[in-house]
N, C-alpha and C positions, 0 to 999 in steps of 0.2 A: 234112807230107803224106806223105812219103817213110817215115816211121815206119807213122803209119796205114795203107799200103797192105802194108806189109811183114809187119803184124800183119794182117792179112786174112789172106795168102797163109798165117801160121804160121809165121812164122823164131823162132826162141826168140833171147831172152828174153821175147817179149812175149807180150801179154794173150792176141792171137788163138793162140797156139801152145798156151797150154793150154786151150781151147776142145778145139782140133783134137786135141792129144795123148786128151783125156776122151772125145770121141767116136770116135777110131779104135779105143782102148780097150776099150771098149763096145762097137763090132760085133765086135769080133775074140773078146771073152769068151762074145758069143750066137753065136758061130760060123759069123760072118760076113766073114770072110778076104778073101772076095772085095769086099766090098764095102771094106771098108778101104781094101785096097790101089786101084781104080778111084777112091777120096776123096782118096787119095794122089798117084795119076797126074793128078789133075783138079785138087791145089793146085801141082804143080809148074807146070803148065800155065798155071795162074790167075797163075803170078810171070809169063810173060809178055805179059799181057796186062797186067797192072797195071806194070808196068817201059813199056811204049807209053803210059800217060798219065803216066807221071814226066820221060820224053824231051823232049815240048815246055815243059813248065814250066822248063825251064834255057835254052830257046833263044828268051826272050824279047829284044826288042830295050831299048836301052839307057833308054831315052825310057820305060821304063813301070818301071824297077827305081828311077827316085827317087819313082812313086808307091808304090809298094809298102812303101819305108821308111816312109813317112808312114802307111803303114795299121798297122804294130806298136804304135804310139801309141794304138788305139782297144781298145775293149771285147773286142773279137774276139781279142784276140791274148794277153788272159788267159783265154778262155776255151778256146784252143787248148795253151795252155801246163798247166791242169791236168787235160785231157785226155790232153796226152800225157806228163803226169808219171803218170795213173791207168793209160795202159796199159804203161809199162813198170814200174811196181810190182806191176799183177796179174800180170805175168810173172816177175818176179822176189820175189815171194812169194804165191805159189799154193797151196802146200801149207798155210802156217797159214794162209789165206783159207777155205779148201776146209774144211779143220778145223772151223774155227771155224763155220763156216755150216753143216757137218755133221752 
């Protein structure tokens, strides 16, 4: 979850950072500087707010982290794993992605 929210905000390597890299990009070539930079002030921003739902997810009590083992055993936790295998590969190869789809 900790990945996913980190790729929201844009931290490189990941998916969400060249999103964000391709659109600040973009405003700044149509000569839109300013907005950039406010997209910019609003992702730094946005890690604080996303850093406030990762806080309580570690301050679980003891009594619900042996359910939780038990939940990597089901569907859900392959389908989180090649999620987050996809977003740290669109981050760490974006350019021949971008190419190629180019």
């Amino acid at each position: 979850m900790i990945v996913f929210l980190l790729s929201l905000v844009g931290i490189p390597p990941l998916g969400g950072f060249v999103g964000k890299f391709m659109q600040f990009a973009d405003a700044i070539d149509a000569h839109f500087t300013w907005l950039a930079v406010v997209g910019i002030v609003n992702s730094v921003l946005s890690l604080a707010v996303y850093l406030r739902i990762v806080e309580p997810m570690y301050r679980q009590q003891d009594k619900t982290a042996a359910a939780q083992r038990s939940a990597w055993a089901s569907p859900i936790a392959i389908v989180v794993l090649v999620t987050l295998a996809a977003t740290i590969a669109i981050g760490l190869a974006a350019q021949p992605l971008l190419a190629w789809l180019g």
